[in-house]
Each structure stands twice: as C-alpha cells, then as structure tokens.
C-alpha positions in Angstrom: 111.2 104.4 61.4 113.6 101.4 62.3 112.5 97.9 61.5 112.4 95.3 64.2 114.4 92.7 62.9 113.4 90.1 65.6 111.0 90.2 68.6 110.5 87.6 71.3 109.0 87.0 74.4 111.2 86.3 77.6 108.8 85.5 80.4 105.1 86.3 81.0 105.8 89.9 80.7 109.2 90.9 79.5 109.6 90.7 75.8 113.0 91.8 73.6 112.9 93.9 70.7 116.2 93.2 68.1 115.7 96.5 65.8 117.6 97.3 62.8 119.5 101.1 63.8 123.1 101.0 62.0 123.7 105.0 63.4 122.9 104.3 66.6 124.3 101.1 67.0 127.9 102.0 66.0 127.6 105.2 68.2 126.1 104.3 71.4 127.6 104.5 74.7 126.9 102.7 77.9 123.6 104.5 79.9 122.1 105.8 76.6 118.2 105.2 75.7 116.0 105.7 72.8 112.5 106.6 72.6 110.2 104.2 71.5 106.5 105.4 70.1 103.7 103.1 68.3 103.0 105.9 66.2 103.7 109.6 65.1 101.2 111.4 68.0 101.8 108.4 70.6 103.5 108.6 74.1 107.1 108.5 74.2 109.0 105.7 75.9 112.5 106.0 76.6 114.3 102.6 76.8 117.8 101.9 77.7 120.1 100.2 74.6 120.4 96.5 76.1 122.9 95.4 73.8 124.1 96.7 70.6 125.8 94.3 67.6 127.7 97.7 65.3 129.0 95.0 62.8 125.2 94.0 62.4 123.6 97.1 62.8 121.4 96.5 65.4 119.9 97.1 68.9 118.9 95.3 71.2 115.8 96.8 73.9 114.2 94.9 76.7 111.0 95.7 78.3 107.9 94.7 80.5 
C-alpha cells in the first residue's frame, strides 16, 4: 500500500489525491494509470498519473 501524502478537494465533486509511489513516480510515462482499490477484495479503479514529482516521490491522481 502507498500512503496518501496529501488529499484535497477541488470542487463539489473532484478531489486530488498526492500519494507517496517513489517506483512509479521516477518511471512513469505520459498515458499511464494505476489502479486504485479501498481494500484487498474491492473494485479496481484505474486512474490516469496527473502529475508526478520523481525528486519527491510522488503522484499526483485526480478524480470525481
């Protein structure tokens, strides 16, 4: 599991995830996702990389 380092709210709806993923946020590419699940049996949720900070060592995922 990946921490979220930071999680806020853009409008009514949308909210940003900042999640702690050194791996994946040095090798990312443009167009890639990750899956996203609350918990071990729950549904997968694919979510495209937003941003990505590789000095940092994290991601950044945007959703409604």
């Amino acid at each position: 599991m990946f921490p979220i380092v930071d999680a806020r709210m853009l409008a009514t709806a949308v909210k940003q995830l900042k999640i702690s993923a050194p791996e994946i946020a040095r090798k990312r590419k443009p167009g890639q996702f990750v899956v996203l699940r609350i918990h071990e049996e729950g549904e997968r949720i694919p979510l495209t990389i937003a941003d990505a900070d590789a000095e940092a060592g994290t991601i950044t995922l945007i959703f409604q």
